[in-house]
Structures are given as C-alpha cells and as structure tokens.
N, C-alpha and C positions, 0 to 999 in steps of 0.2 A: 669658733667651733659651731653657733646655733645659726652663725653665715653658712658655713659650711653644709651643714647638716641641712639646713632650710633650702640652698641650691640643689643639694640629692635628692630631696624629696622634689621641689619642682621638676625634676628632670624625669623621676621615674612619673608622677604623674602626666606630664606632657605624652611621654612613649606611651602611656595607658590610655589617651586620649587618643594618640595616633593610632593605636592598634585599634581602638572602637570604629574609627573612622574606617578604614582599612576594610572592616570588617563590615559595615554594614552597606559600604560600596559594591564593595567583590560577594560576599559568604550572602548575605540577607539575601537579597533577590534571587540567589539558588535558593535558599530554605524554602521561601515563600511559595516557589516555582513546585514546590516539591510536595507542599501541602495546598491538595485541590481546594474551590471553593465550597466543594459536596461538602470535605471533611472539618472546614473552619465552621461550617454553618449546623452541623451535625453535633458539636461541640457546644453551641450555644442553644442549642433544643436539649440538650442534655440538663442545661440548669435549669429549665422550665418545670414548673409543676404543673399538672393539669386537675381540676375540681370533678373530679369522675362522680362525686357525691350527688354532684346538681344535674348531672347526666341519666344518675339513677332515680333521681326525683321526678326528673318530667319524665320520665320510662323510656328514654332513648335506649337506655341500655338492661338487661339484666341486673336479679339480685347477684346470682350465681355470676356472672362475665364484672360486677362493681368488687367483688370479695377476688377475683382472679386476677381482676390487673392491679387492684391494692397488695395484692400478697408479690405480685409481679414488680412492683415500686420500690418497693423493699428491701426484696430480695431475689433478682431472678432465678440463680443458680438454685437456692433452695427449692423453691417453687415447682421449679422445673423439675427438677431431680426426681420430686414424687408425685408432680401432678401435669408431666408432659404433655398427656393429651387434650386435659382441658385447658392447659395454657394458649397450645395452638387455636383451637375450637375459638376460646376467649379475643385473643388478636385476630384471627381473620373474619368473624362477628364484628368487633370495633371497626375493621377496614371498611363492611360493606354496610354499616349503619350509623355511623359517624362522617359528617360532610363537612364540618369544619379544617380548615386547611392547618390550622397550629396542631389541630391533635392530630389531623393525619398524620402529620411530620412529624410528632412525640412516637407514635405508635411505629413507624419504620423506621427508628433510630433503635428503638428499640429492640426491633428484630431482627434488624443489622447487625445491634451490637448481641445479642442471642448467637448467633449463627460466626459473628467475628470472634467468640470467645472461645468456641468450640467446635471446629467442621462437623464431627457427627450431630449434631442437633438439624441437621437439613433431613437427615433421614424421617427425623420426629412427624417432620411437618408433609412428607411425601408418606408415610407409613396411615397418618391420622385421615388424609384424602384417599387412599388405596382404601382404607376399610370402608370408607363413606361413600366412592365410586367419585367425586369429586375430585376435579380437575388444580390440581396446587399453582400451575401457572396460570387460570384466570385470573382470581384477583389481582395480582401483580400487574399483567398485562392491560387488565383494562383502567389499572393507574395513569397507563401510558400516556395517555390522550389528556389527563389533566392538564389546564393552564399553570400549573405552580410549579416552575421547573424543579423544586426540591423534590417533590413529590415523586415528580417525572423519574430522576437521577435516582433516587435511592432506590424506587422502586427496580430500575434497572441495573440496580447495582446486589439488591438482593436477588434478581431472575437471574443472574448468573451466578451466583451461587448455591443456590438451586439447584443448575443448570449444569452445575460442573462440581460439586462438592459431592453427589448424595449419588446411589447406585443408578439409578432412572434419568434415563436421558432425555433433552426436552423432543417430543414430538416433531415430525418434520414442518406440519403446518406452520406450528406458534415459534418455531425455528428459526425459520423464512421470513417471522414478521416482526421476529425480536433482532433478528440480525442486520434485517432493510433498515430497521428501527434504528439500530446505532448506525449503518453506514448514513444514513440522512442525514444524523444529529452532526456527525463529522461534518457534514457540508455547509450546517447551519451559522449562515455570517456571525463571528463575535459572538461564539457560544459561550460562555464563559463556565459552563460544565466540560470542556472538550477532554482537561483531566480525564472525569470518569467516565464518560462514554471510552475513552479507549482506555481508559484502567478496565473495563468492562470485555472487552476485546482479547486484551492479553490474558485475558484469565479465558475466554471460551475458545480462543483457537493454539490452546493447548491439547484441545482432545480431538482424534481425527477425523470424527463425523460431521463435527463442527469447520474443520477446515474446506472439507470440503462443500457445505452447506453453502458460506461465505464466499468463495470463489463462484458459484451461482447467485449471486445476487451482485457480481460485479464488485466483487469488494477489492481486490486489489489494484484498477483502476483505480479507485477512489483513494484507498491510501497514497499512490504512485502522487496523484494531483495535490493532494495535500501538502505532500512532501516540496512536492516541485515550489509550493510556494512558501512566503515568509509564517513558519512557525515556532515558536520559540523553544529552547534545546531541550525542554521537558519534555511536550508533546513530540517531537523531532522521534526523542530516544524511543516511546511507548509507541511510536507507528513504526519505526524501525523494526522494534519486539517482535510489532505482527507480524511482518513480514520472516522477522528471525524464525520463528516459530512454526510458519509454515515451510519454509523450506524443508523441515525436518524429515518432510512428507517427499520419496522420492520424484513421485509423480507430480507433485506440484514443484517443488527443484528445479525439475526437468521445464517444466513451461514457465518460472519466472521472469525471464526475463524477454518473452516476448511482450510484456507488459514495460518494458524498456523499464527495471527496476535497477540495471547494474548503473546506466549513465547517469540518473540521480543521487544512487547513496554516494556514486563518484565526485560529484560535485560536491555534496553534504562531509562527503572525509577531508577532502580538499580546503573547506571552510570553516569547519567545526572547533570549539576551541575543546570541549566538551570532554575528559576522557570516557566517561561512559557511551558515549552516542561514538566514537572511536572502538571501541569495542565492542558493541553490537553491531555494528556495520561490517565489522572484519569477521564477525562469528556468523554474518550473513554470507559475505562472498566463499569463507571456506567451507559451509553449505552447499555452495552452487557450485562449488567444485568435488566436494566426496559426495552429495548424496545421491543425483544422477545416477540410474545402471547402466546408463550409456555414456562409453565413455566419450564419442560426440560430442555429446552435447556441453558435456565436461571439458572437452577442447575448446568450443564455442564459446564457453564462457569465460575460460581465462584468454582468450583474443580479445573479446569486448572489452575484459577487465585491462589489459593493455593499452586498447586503443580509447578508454578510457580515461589514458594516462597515471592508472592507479600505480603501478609500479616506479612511477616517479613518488609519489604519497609513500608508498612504503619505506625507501630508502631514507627518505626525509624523519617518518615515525622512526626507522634506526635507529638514530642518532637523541631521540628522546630518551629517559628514564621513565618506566611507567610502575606504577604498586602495583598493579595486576601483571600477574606473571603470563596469561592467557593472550596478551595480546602482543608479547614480543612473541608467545610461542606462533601466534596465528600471523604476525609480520614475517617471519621465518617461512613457515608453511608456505604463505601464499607466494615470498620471493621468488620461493624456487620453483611452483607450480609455473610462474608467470613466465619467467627464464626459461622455461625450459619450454614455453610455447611459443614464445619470438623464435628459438630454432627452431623450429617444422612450419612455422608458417609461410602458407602458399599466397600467391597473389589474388587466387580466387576465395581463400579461407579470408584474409584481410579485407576483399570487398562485400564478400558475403556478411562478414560481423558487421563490419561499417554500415552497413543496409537496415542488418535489425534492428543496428541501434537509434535509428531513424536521424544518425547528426552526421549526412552527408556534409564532405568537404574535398575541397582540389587537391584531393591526395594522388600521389603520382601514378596510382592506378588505374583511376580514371582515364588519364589521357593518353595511354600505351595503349598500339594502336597491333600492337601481338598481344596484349591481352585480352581483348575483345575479339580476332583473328579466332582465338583458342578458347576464349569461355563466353564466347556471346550463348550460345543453343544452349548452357548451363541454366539461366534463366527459365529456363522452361522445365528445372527437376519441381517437385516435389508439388506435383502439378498449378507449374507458376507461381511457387511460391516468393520468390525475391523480385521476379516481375511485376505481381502485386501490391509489392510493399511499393518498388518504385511509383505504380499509379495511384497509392493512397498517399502519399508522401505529396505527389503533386496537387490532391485535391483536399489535403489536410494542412498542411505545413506554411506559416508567413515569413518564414527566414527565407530573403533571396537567394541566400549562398546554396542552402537545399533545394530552393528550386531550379537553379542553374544546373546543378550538377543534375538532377534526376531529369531533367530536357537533355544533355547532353545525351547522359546514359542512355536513354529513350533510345535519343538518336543511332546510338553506336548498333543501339541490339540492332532497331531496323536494316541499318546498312549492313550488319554481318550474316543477320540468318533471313535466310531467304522467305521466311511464311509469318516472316516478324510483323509486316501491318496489318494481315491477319488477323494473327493473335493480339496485337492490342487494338485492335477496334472491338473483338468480343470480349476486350476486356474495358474497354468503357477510357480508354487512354489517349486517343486520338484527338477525342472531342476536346479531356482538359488541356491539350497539350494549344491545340488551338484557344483555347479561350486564354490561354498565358500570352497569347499576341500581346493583347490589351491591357500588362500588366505593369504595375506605377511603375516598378523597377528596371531602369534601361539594359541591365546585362539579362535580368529574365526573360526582357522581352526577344534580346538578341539570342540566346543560347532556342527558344522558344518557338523562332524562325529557322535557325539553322536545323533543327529536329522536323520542322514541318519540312521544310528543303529534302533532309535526307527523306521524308516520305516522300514525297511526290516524285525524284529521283528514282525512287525504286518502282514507282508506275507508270516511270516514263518505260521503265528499262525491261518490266516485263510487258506493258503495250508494243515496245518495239518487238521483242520475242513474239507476239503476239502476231504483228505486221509479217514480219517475216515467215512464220507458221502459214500465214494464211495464202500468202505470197506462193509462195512455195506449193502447197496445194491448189492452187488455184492453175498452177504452171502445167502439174501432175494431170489434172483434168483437161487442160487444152492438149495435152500431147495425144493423150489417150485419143481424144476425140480427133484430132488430126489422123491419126494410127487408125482408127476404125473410117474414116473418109479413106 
C-alpha cells in the first residue's frame, strides 16, 4: 500500500516538474517579453526611500516642498485629493532643483504612478501651468537629453500622458521634437527601452493630430524598417499597433501602403507564431480595405494583398482554432474581399500592384509581348507614376531578380511608346540603366544590355526617319530649282 501510494506521489510530482519545465520554456520568456525593462526597474525605485530630511538641511529644498513630498510618501491619494496644487508646484520644484539621478528616478515614478492611478490627475498638473503661464511639457522634455536612460523613458513615458490623457494638446513645436524623439530612439542599436518608446507610440497615435504630426517626421518609414528586420513578437505586435491605429485615419489608409507596409506584415503573418501579432496584422489589412473612400485604392490593396500571397495564409489561418472570435470574423472578411478581387483582375491592375509593391518577379506579365503592345503609354498615367517607381527600383534595389526585371520592363516601354527615351532620360533612367552594364550580376548585366539595345534601336530608327525626312526635302528643293531653270 505505502509502495503504492509512494509511486502516485512520485508520478504526480514528476508531471508537476514537467509542467514547470514546460512552462518556463514556452510561458516565461512571453511574461518577460511582456514586462518592459522601464517597468521592472520602476518597481525596484519603488522600494527605495529617499532622506528628503538631509536635502532640507543643506536647503536644496524647501520647508514647504520637504512637508509636501513627506505627506506625498505616505500618502499620495490623500495628499492629493486636498492639496493638488502644491503637490504638483512640489514635484516639478524637485525636477528642476534636485540633480541626483536616484531621486530623479524616485520622483518620476512617482508621478507616473500619480497619473497611472487616475487619468484625470494630468489635468491637475496642465491646470496648475495654465494659471502660472508655465509651459507643463518643458520640464519633461528637457529630461530628454539626460544620460540616464531611466530618466530619459519615464520622462517619455509621462509626456505622453500628458500628451494624450488631459484636454490640451501638446504644441506642434515640442510635437515634432517629442515624436523625432521616439522615432530615433526606435532606430537606437540594442535599445533595451524599445518596450516603452513604442508603448509610448501606441498611446500618441491614437489621437489624430498626432497621426498626422508622425507621418511628418517620417515615421512610418521607420516603423516599415523596423519591422523588415529581426524583432522579437513583443515589439513586432506594439509597431504593428502603430500602424493598426493609423490606418483608422482614412487618408493615411489610403497612402499606407506606398510605404510597401502590405508585403511586410505579409511576410510577418506568414512566420509569426504569435496569436496576437496575427490579429493585429489582419485588423491592419481589413483597414486598408474599408477605410479608403476610394474604392481604388481599396482594389489596390486587396491585389497587393493577393500577390502578397496572403490569401494563401488565410486559408491555412481556416483551419486553426483561435479564442478570439475577431480574427476568424476578419479571416472571413478578408477571404472574400481577396476572392472577389482575383475575379476583376486586369493584367495591367496585376503589374501595376506588382510595381508598388517594389518585389518585382518573372511573372508572365512581364514577358507578354500584347501586354506591353496595349499598356506600354499607361506608364506615363498619373504623371509617371509607375515609371518612376520602375527608375527608383533600379537605383535603390540589390535583389538581381528586381533588377532584371525592371531592365527589361525599361526596355519593353522604350520599344512600344514612341517618346519613351525621352521620357526616361528626363527622368534620370537612362544613365542607371547604363551603369547596370558593370553589374556583378551576369543576367543584370544581360537583361541591362538588351535595354540599352532596345534604346539605341529606337535611334537608329528615328535617325533613319530622320535620313529619310531630309532626303526627301532635299529632293523637293532640287526640283523646284530645276522647275525655276
């Protein structure tokens, strides 16, 4: 029997062993993921006490600011409740007279956590600067510039709250310099704040003055790059967000994806194990299909999403079970949006997306020789818009398969529309197409030549027209003069 009994117990303990195991394989490193470095480090300023005593002795500080932030230690809520105004007065005093870096960081945990407890308390401290004519986003901002990136982060972490919780909106200047601010900090190698600079993010381009500020400073470039490379499924999902979030705006919808934002979250759905980064991604694309008022563009976009192969992903997502009911409804949605754009697609709507999406390939388009016959002079709608893509493509891009293709393409326009090397010498495309002579890659170089060929072809052919013109006139004139002899 205590055989018995002694084997059950080892058994359950073993399974309780393996599910630890299990667990800190797979589950830990989400938690982790999930809790920024801002906020583990904010946590441990939390248990700190600071000797405000000996701050008041050497008169760094106030009697009146040593009794505010002792009553503030305590108790903030109280404090607060009946002495809002000199609380604030008291903390933004300590910011700008206090240079020790431990209590700066005691003091904007503190007003983080003020302001984390209660959204109206942001009013307190814009209400207490409005009477004063004092500016509530200086001090924060000019945290910015400090070496101590806790400092840095929290202080950025409360300007956006601020910035987005309280009726006053931040200024366009300090805007501009909070927003460059975070798009920087994104770029910053091995940020190990990159959490909160885009927890920072998703909270300011919720409001749409803000979205638009951000798209002047180039920010969703900067996202797009980010993405394109190795970031782990935390940040993934919160730079996804931003993007989610502006699309909501039709007018930036409408321009998304000339930032070629569809052919990355494409790759990103395709490889993600994530369910949340799967559902901000798909609550992205069915964005970029209802919120457009043009329904265009909304065409446009479920072609890209096609030749993105997502409608292959969808099918596959099918066949999953997911908790969220939101993302079979939006796998549904975009099914049929997608279905239903394979039927009406023309061969010129299939080259034209292919184009935007800048991941030229030997699709059978290209080398139909009635398609170019019938949409070569198309190239020149929307003055040279797909034409130009083609010559940025050639002086941007190191994939040889896109540059083959976009030498071809070159080629085809020249040969079908007659004022075609014209127009790409004033567009600056002659020259790179020549300097792809010299390029490492041998089918570049070939496709590179055949393009040059087809130009010079075309001024053999109007020299001869030319020959001939002159010929001709030249005929006209000796007769005449023969005629008057």
């Amino acid at each position: 029997m205590y055989t018995s009994l002694l084997s059950s117990l080892t058994n359950v303990i073993l399974q309780l062993i393996t599910s630890l195991f299990f667990f800190f394989i797979f589950c830990a490193p989400d938690m982790i993921a999930a809790t920024s470095v801002l906020q583990q480090q904010a946590a441990d300023i939390r248990t700190k006490t600071i000797n405000w005593a000996s701050y008041m002795q050497s008169q760094m500080i106030s009697q009146e600011d040593y009794q505010c932030i002792s009553a503030l230690d305590n108790s903030k809520a109280a404090y607060l409740q009946s002495n809002p105004a000199q609380a604030v007065k008291t903390l933004l005093n300590l910011l700008s007279h206090v240079s020790k870096d431990s209590t700066i960081q005691y003091i904007m945990v503190m007003i983080d956590d003020l302001l984390q407890e209660d959204r109206s308390r942001v009013d307190i401290f814009h209400e207490y600067c409005a009477k004063r004519k004092e500016c509530v986003w200086g001090p924060f901002l000019n945290l910015l510039n400090r070496q101590d990136g806790f400092i840095v982060n929290m202080s950025s972490r409360i300007l956006a709250k601020l910035a987005c919780w309280g009726h006053e909106m931040m200024p366009k200047s300090d805007l501009n310099f909070y927003l460059q601010f975070l798009k920087d900090q994104l770029t910053v190698q091995s940020n190990e704040y990159i959490q909160s600079v885009a927890r920072c993010l998703q909270m300011m381009l919720r409001i749409d003055e803000y979205r638009f500020a951000f798209v002047s400073v180039d920010g969703i470039s900067t996202l797009v790059r980010i993405l394109s490379s190795r970031v782990n499924f935390q940040v993934q999902y919160q730079l996804v967000f931003c993007l989610w979030v502006l699309t909501f705006n039709p007018l930036l919808a409408t321009k998304m994806n000339k930032f070629t934002v569809i052919p990355i979250l494409a790759d990103i759905l395709n490889d993600c194990a994530k369910e949340k980064v799967t559902r901000i991604i798909l609550g992205v694309f069915r964005n970029l299909i209802e919120k457009p008022t043009d329904a265009q563009v909304a065409k446009e976009h479920c072609i890209a999403m096609v030749q993105c192969k997502v409608l292959k992903q969808l099918s596959i997502l099918e066949q999953r079970r997911f908790d969220d009911e939101d993302i079979s409804a939006d796998v549904e949605f975009l099914t049929e949006k997608l279905q239903n754009s394979v039927q009406d697609l023309s061969s010129f709507d299939e080259y034209a997306t292919e184009l935007r999406s800048a991941r030229l390939e030997w699709s059978p388009v290209h080398k139909s020789a009635k398609f170019w016959r019938e949409n070569a002079q198309r190239l020149n709608e929307k003055n040279y818009e797909l034409l130009r893509i083609l010559v940025h493509l050639l002086e941007t891009s190191k994939d040889p398969i896109i540059l083959s293709v976009a030498c071809y393409d070159i080629g085809e326009y020249v040969r079908h529309y007659p004022r075609g090397k014209h127009v790409l010498e004033q567009l600056g495309g002659k020259q790179i197409v020549m300097q792809l002579l010299g390029h490492e890659d041998p089918n570049v170089r070939y496709e590179a030549l055949l393009a040059v060929q087809k130009l010079m072809v075309h001024n053999w052919e109007y020299l001869g027209k030319q020959l001939e013109k002159d010929n001709e006139t030249q005929k006209q004139g000796s007769a005449a003069i023969s005629g008057k002899a």
